[in-house]
C-alpha positions as CSV (number, residue, x, y, z in Angstrom):
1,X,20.4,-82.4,75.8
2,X,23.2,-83.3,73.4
3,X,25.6,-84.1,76.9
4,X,22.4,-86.0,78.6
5,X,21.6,-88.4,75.6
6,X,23.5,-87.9,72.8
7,X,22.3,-91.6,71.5
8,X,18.6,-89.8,71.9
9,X,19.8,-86.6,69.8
10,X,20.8,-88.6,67.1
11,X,17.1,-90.0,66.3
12,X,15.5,-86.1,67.1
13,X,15.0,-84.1,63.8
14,X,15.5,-80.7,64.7
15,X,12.5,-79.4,66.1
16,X,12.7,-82.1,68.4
17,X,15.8,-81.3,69.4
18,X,15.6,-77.6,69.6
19,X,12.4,-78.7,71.8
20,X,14.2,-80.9,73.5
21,X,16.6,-78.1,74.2
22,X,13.8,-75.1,74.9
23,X,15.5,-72.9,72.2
24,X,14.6,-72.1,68.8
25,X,15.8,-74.1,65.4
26,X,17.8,-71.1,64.6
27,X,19.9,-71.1,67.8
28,X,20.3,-74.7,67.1
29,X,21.7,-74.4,63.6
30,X,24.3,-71.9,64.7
31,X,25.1,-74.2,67.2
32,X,25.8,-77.2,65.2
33,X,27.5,-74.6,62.0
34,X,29.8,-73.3,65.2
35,X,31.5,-77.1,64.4
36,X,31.4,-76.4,60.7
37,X,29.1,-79.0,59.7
38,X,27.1,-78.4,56.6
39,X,23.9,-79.0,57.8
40,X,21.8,-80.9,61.1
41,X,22.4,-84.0,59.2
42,X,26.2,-83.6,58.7
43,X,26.2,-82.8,62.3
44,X,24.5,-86.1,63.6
45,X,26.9,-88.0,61.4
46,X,29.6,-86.3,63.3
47,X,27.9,-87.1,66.3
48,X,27.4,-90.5,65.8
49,X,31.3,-90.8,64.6
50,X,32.1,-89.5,68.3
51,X,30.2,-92.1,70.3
52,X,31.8,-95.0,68.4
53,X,34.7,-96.3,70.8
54,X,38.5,-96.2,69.6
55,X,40.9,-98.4,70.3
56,X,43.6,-97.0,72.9
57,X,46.3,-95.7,71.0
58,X,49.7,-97.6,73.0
59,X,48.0,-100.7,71.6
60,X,50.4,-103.4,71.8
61,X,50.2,-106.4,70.1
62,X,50.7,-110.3,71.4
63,X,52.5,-112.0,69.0
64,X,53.3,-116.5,69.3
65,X,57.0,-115.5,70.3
66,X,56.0,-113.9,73.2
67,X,57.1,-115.6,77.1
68,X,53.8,-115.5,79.0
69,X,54.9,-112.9,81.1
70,X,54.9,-110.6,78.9
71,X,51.3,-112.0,77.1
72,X,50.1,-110.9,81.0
73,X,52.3,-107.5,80.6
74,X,50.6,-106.3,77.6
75,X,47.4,-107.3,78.6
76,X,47.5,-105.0,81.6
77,X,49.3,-102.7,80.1
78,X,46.4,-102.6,77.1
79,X,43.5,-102.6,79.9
80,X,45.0,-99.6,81.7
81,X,45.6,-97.8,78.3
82,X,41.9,-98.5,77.6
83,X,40.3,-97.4,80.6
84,X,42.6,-94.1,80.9
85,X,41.0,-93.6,77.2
């Protein structure tokens, strides 16, 4: 369920989920304390904190004194870092 639609798990209280799921609440409590969280609630923040895109991390910047060959260098370079991530 959570690998399906995460975005979906994040608005399911947990006997939605654990429906969702066809276990019980208590199987999905260990589940989500196997990732330390505190509680279902600390574990949908978590969640949520996943699903949010990062920037790549060989970012690198274009700066004025740059020739424009190497503007189109980094820009490649940055799209090919971004979709490997």
């Amino acid at each position: 369920v959570l690998l399906g639609a995460p975005e979906a798990a994040l608005k399911m209280s947990m006997a939605e989920l654990s429906e969702a799921a066809q276990t019980s609440d208590p199987t999905v409590v260990r589940f989500f304390r196997r990732f330390e969280c505190a509680d279902y609630q600390d574990f949908k923040v978590r969640l949520g904190q996943g699903l949010i895109p990062q920037a790549p991390f060989d970012y690198e910047a274009i700066t004025n004194a740059d020739a424009p060959e190497n503007v189109c260098n980094k820009i490649i370079n940055n799209s090919l870092h971004a979709i490997q991530r």
